[in-house]
N, C-alpha and C positions, 0 to 999 in steps of 0.2 A: 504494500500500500504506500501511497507516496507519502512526501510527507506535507502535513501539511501548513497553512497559512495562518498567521495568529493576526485578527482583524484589529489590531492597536488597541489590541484588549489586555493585553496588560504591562502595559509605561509606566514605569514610573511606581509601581507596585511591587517591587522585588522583597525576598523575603526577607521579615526582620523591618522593611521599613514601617514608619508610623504611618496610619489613617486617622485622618482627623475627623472629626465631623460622626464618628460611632460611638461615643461614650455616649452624647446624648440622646439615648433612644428617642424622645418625647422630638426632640428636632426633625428627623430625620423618617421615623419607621411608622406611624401613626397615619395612616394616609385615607383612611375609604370612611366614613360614619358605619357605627356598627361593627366594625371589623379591627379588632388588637392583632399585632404580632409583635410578641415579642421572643427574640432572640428565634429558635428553630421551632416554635410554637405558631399556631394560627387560633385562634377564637374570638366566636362573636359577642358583644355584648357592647355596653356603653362607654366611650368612647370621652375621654377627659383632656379634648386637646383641642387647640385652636385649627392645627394644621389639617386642612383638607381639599380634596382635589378642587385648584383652580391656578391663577397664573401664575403665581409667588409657588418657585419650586419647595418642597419639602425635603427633595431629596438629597443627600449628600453626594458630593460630587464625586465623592471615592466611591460611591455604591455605583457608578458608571462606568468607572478606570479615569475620569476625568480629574484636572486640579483645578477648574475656575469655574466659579456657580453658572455662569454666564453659557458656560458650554451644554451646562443640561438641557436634556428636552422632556425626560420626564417630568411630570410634577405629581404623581401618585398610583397607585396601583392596589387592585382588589382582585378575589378568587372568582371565577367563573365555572369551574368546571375541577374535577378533580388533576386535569392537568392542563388545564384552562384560567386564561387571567386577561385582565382588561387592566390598562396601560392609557392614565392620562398623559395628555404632554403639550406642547408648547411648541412652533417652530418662528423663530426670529426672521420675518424678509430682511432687515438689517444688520445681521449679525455678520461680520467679515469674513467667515471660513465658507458657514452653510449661504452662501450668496443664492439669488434664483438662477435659473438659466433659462434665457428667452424668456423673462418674465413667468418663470414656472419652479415651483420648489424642484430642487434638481435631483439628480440621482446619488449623490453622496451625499446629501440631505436624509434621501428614503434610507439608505444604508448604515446610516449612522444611527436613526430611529430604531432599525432591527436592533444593529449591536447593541446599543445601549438598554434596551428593552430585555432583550436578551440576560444580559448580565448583570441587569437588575435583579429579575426575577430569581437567576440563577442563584442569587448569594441571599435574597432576602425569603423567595418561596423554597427555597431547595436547602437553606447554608451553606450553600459552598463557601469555605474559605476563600478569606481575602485573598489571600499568598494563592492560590490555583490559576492555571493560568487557562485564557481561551483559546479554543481554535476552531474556526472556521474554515470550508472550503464549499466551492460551489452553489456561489449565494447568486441567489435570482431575484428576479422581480417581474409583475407586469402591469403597468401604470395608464391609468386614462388621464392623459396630457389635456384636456379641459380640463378634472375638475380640481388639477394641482396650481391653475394661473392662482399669482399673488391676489389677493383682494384687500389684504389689513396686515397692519407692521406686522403683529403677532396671531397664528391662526390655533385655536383652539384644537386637538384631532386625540383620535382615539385609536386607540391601537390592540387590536386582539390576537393574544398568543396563545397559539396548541404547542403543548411540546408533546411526541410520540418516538415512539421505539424507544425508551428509554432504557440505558446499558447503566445500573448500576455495578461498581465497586465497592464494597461494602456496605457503610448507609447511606451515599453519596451519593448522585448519577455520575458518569465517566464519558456519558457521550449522549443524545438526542437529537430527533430530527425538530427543528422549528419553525411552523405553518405560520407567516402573518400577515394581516390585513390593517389597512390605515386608511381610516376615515373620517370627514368631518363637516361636522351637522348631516349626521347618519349617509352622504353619498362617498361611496368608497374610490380610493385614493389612488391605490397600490395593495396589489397581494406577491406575498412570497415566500422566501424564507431559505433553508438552508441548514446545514448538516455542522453540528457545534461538536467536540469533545475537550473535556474538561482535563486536565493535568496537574498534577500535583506537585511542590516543588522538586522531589526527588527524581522523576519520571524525567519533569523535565530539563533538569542540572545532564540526566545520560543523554538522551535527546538531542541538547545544543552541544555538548561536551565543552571544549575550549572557546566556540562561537561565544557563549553564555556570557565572555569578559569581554565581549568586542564594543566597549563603549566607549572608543577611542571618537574623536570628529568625525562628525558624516558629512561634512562640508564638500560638496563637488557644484561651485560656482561658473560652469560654463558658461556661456552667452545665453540670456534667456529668449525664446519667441516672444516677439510684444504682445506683451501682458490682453491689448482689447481682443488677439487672434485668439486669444483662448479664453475669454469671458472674464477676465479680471481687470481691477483696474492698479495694482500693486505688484511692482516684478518681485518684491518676494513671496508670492503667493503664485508665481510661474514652474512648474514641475519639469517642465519639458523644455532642455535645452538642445541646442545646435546640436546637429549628428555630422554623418559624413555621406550620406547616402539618402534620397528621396524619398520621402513617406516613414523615414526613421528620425526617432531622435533619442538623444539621452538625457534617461533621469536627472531632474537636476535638483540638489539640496541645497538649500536656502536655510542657514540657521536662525533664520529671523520669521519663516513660516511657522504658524501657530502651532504646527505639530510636533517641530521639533523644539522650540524653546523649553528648555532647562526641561527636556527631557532623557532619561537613561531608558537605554535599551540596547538589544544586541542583533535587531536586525531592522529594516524600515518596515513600516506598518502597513498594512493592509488597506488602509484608507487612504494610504496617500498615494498608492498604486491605482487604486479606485479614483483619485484626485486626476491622475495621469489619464486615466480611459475617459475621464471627462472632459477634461482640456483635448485629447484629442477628434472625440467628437466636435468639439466647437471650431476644430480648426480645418478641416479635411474636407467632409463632406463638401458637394456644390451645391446644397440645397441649406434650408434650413433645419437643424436635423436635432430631436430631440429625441431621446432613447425609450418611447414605447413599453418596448423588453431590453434587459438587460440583462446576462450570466457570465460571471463570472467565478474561473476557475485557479484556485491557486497547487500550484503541485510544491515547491519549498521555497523556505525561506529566505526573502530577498535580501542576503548579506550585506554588511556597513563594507564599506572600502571596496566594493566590487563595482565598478561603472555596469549599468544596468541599460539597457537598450529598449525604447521602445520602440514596436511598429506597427505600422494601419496598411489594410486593405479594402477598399472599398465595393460594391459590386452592385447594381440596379436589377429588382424582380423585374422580368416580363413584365407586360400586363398591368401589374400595378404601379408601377414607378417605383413603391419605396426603397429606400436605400438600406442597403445590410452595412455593417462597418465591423470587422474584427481585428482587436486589438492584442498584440501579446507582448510580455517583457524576456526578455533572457539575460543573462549573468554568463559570460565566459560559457557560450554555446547551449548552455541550458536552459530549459524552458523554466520561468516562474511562474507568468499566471496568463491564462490566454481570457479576454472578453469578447461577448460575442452581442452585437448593437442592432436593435431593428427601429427605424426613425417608425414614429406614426404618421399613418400616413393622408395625403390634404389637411394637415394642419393649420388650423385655424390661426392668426396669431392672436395671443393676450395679452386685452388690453391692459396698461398699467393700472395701479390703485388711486 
């Protein structure tokens, strides 16, 4: 099995470091009326707390893999189903990372809603330890591009998790499939989901073996593409630099992009590869193209110090015109993660707010 992709699920989380923000249960873990958790417990009853689900997150930013409240999108979460759960949240049209695209919440917007959803639940409905790490591969989506146009700075949405096939190791789960849907004012957003397994620090100390210390500078400041070709309006928020060959570019790290500030880790993150397949949508295509579906697949992990390559293929359906786009990265001839883009197609444009 390959190996696989950790979705920058856990920065900044190594073991032994502190989490802030968990002493105080009453802050953080009190989220639904009706409904207590405390610690690996669930029960209903009455509820002695101010915090509840609306736009003022409750959540800690460590219960995400996040360090600035500002990054959260949850703001609370309640049980639905014995492995079923509903997922308040939040998404900011002016927040600098999760930006729109073409005036439409974008696709590392939707993906970052999974993850974090995701790893909410996992540590707050499951306990998994802090120190556990995640992994994803093979995270999809497929999104109705109307009903994602911006409307309001901040848009209210709901987010419903199945998690199935669950593979415990001892009391724990060690791996799950997770089904999600995102919607809001009840018309759905985007469905997907994606294939998680859980790691423990030991598992994963053999796993990276010496990679595990590589948190040396990931600094690779090539020429960046101007920033409006790929939807941004700040080049350190440019992923994709200069290459040497057509429809290719490389990685490029910016210590001043939000992902990487004053963070440790031992390999680049899974979103910011995701970062990359979106900036190359924006750049490539001859149309206007906004990714409908979205799959992406990661097979290992994209190493600090390795120049990383990305490249796009374009190709037009018969018939219908829309346009397919598929995107992969490689490392010293190896495949990291291939994505596979289908624009929607006669797309409407959305209008601003």
């Amino acid at each position: 099995m390959p190996i696989s992709f950790a979705l920058y699920s856990d920065f900044n989380l190594l073991p032994g470091a502190p989490v802030r923000g968990l002493c105080d249960k009453q802050a953080c873990r009190y989220v639904d009326p009706g409904m207590t958790h405390s610690g690996s417990s669930l029960k209903w009853g009455k509820v002695k707390t101010a915090h509840t689900l609306g736009m003022s997150s409750t959540i800690a930013p460590a219960l995400v893999h996040q360090t600035d409240g500002g990054d959260v999108i949850p703001t609370g979460w309640s049980r639905a189903g014995e492995h079923g759960y509903r997922v308040k949240g939040n998404w900011n049209s002016r927040h600098a990372f999760f930006s729109p695209l073409q005036n439409r919440y974008s696709p590392v917007t939707i993906f970052e809603t999974f993850r974090q959803s995701i790893i909410l639940l996992a540590h707050e409905a499951y306990s998994v330890p802090m120190e556990h790490h995640f992994v994803m591969w093979d995270v999809y989506y497929t999104a109705v591009p109307q009903e994602l146009a911006v409307r309001e700075e901040a848009a209210r949405i709901d987010v419903e998790v199945e998690f199935s096939d669950i593979l415990q190791r001892g009391t724990r789960p060690a791996g799950m499939h997770c089904h999600i849907v995102i919607s809001r004012g009840g018309r759905q957003l985007a469905a997907g989901g994606g294939r998680l397994s859980i790691t423990s620090p030991a598992a994963y100390r053999r796993l990276r073996g010496e990679a595990l210390h590589s948190h040396a500078a990931t600094a690779d400041l090539r020429p960046a593409i101007a920033p409006a070709l790929v939807g941004r309006s700040d080049e350190s928020y440019v992923v994709l630099g200069a290459a040497d060959t057509p429809d290719s570019w490389g990685l490029r790290i910016d210590p001043l992009h939000p992902l990487n500030v004053n963070r440790k880790r031992d390999h680049h993150p899974g979103i910011l590869l995701m970062e990359a397949v979106q900036q190359v949508a924006h750049l490539v295509p001859r149309q206007p193209f906004y990714p409908e579906t979205l799959r992406i697949q990661f097979q290992r992990y994209a190493e600090l110090g390795v120049p990383c390559v990305i490249e796009a293929r374009t190709c037009v359906q018969l018939g219908t015109g829309t346009e397919l786009l598929t995107v992969r990265g490689t490392q010293d001839g190896q495949l990291v993660f291939t994505a596979d883009l289908h624009n929607a197609a006669a797309l409407v444009p959305a209008d601003a707010p």
